[in-house]
C-alpha positions as CSV (number, residue, x, y, z in Angstrom):
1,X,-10.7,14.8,15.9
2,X,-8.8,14.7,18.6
3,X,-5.6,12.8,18.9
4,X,-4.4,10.3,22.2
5,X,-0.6,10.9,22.2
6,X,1.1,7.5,23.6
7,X,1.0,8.7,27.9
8,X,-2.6,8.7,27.3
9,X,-3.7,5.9,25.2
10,X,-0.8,3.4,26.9
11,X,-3.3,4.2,30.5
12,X,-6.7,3.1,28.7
13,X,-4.8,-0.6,27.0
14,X,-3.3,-4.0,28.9
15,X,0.1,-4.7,29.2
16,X,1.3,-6.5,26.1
17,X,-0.4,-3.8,24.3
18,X,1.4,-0.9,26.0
19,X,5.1,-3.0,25.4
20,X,4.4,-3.6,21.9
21,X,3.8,0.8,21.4
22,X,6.9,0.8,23.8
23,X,8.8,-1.5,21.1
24,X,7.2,0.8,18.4
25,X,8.3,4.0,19.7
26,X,11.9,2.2,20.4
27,X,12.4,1.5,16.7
28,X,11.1,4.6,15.6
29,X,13.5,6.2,17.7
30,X,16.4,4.2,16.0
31,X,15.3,4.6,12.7
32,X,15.5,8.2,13.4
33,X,18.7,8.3,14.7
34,X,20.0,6.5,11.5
35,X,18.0,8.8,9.5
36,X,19.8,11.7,11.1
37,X,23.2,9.7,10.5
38,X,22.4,9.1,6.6
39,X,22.0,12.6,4.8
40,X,22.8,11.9,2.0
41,X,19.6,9.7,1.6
42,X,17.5,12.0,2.8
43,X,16.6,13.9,-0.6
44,X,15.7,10.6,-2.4
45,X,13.8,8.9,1.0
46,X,11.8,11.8,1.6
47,X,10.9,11.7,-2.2
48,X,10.3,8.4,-2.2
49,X,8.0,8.8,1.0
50,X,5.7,11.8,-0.5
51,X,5.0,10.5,-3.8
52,X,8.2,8.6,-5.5
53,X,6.8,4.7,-4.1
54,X,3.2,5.1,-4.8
55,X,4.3,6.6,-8.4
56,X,6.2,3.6,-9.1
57,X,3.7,0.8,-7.3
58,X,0.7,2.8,-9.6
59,X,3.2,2.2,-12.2
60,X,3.6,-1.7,-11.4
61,X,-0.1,-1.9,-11.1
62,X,-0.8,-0.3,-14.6
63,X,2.4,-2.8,-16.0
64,X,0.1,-5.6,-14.8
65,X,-2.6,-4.6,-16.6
66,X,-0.6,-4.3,-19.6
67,X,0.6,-7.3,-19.3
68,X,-2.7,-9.5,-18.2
69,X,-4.1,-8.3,-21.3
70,X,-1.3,-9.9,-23.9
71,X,-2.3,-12.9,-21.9
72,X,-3.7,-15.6,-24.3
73,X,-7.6,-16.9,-24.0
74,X,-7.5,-16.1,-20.2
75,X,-7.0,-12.2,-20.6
76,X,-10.3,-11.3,-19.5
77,X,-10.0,-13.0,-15.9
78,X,-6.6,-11.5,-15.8
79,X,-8.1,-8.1,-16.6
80,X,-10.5,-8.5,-14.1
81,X,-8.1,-8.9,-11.6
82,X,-6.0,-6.1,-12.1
83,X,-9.2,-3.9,-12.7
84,X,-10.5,-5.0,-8.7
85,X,-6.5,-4.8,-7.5
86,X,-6.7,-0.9,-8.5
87,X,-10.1,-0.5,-7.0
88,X,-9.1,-2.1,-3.8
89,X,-6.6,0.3,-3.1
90,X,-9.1,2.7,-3.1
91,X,-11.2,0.5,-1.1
92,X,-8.2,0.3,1.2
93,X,-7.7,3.9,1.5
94,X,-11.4,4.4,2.7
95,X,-10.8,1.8,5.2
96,X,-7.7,3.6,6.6
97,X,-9.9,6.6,7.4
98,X,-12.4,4.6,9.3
99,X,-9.2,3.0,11.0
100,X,-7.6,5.7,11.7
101,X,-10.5,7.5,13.3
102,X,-11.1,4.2,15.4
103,X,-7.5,3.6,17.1
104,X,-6.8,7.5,17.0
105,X,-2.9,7.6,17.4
106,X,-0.9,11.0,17.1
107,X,2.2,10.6,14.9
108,X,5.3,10.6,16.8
109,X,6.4,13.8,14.7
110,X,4.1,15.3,17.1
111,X,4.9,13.6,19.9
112,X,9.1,13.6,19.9
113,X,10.0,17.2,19.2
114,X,13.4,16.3,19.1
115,X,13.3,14.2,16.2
116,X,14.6,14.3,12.8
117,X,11.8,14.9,10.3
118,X,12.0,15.1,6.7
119,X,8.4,15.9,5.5
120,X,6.0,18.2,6.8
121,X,3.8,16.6,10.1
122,X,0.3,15.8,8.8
123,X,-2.6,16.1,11.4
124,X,-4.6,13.2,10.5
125,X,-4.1,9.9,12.5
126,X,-0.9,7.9,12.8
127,X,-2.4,4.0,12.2
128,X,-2.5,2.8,9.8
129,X,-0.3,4.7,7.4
130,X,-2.5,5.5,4.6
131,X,0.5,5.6,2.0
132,X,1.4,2.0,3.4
133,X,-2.0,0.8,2.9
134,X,-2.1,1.5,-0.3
135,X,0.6,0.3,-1.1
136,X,0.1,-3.2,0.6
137,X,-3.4,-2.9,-1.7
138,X,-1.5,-2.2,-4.9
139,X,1.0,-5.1,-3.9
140,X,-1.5,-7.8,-3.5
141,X,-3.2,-6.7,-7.0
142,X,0.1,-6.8,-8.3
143,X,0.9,-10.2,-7.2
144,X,-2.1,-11.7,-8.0
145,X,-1.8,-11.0,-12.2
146,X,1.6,-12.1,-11.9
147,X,3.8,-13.2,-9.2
148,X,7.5,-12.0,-10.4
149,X,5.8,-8.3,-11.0
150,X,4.0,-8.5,-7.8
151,X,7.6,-10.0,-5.7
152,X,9.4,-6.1,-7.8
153,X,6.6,-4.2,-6.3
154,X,6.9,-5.6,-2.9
155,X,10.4,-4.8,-2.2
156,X,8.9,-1.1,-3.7
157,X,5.8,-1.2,-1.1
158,X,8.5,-2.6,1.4
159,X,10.8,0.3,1.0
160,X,7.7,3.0,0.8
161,X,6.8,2.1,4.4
162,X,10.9,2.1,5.8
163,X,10.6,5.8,4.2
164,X,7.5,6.9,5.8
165,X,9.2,5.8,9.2
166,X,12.6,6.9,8.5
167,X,11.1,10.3,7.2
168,X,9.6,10.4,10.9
169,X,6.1,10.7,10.0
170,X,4.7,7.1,11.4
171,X,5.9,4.6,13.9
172,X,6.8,1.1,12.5
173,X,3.6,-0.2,13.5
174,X,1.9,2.0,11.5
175,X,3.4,1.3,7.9
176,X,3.2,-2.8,9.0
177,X,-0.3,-2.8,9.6
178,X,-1.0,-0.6,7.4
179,X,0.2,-2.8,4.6
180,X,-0.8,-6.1,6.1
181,X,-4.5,-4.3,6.3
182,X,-4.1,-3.2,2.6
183,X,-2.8,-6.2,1.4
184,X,-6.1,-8.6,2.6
185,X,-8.7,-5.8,1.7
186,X,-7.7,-5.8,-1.7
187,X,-7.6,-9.5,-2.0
188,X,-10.9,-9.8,-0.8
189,X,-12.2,-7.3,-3.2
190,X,-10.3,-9.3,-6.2
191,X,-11.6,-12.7,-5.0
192,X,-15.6,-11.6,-3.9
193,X,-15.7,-9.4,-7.1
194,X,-13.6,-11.5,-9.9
195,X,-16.4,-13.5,-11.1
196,X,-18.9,-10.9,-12.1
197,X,-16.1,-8.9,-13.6
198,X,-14.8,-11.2,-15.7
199,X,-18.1,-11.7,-17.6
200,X,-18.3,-8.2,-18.3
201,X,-14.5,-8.1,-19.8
202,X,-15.4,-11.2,-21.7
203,X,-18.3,-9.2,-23.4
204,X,-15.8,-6.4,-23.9
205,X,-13.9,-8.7,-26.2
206,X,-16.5,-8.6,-28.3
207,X,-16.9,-4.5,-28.4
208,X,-15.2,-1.6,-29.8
209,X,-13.4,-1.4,-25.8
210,X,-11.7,-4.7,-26.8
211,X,-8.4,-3.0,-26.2
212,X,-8.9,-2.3,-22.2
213,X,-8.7,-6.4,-22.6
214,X,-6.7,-7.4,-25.1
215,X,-4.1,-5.4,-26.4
216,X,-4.3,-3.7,-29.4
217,X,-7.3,-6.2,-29.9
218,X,-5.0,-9.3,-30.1
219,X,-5.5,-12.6,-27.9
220,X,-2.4,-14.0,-28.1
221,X,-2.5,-18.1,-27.7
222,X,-0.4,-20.6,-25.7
223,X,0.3,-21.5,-22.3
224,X,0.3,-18.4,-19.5
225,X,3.6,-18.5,-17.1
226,X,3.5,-17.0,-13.5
């Protein structure tokens, strides 16, 4: 595949496309300069970009679970949700190759030689980030079992896709579309897929896998708060 750096792809687009990538290069540009004025963040950040935010948003996603199925006699719809949110990160992160083969940008690590970069330059495409799509995926799963768990994880997913940029491996475009993109293609998977999937954790109630939907077995009763 090969890759349009931004001389060559801001010839083939209009004009309020080309001074929106001129905006986007701009902030990457002061995001890196800050990064190279904050060293003492970079061991954490560049952590935090690799691995360390997608750790902890799996980790918010699985909480959900865990949570949704302590939930009273609506457990199994809750289940079902944060059963499809999981999927549709995966769903999300097939999209982003198809995307990213589509729009074809070149990371700026490759393009800016100059700049401060904390992780090593992948050669896949720039848009959208794939860790920020994820993470927009995870986010929207998140929210939708439980909306104070799902507000923790975006300020995670939030600070994942300042990392990526301030490691200097995708322009600020990239991680915000990338977790806009994430965020509605795991919604639609939870909303066009809930339905039939709650039936089939209802019948689990009643099987020997009860525990993937009710903890330890146990439906507890009352009303459920968000």
């Amino acid at each position: 595949m090969t890759l349009r750096p931004p001389a060559v792809a801001s010839a083939t687009m209009g004009p309020r496309l080309a001074a929106a990538m001129s905006t986007d290069t701009s902030w990457y540009l002061d995001i890196n300069h800050f990064s190279r004025d904050t060293s003492w963040l970079h061991s954490f950040l560049a952590a935090y970009a690799l691995w360390g935010g997608l750790v902890l948003l799996a980790a918010a996603m699985v909480g959900a679970w865990w949570f949704s199925a302590r939930r009273g006699p609506d457990s199994p719809r809750r289940v079902a949700t944060a059963w499809l949110g999981g999927a549709g990160a995966v769903v999300a992160l097939g999209a982003n190759r198809v995307i990213g083969g589509a729009v074809n940008r070149t990371r700026p690590c490759h393009v800016f030689h100059h700049t401060l970069v904390l992780l090593s330059c992948a050669n896949d495409a720039s848009f959208p980030s794939d860790h920020a799509m994820i993470g927009g995926a995870l986010v929207a799963g998140v929210f939708l079992v439980s909306r104070r768990l799902g507000l923790a994880a975006l300020v995670a997913a939030l600070l994942l896709a300042f990392s990526r940029v301030y490691a200097g491996v995708h322009y600020p475009g990239d991680v915000g579309a990338g977790l806009l993109i994430g965020a509605a293609i795991d919604a639609l998977v939870v909303l066009l897929l809930r339905p039939l999937v709650t039936v089939g954790t209802r019948r689990l109630v009643r099987t020997p896998l009860q525990a993937l939907v009710t903890v330890a077995g146990r439906r507890l009763s009352g009303p459920i708060s968000r």
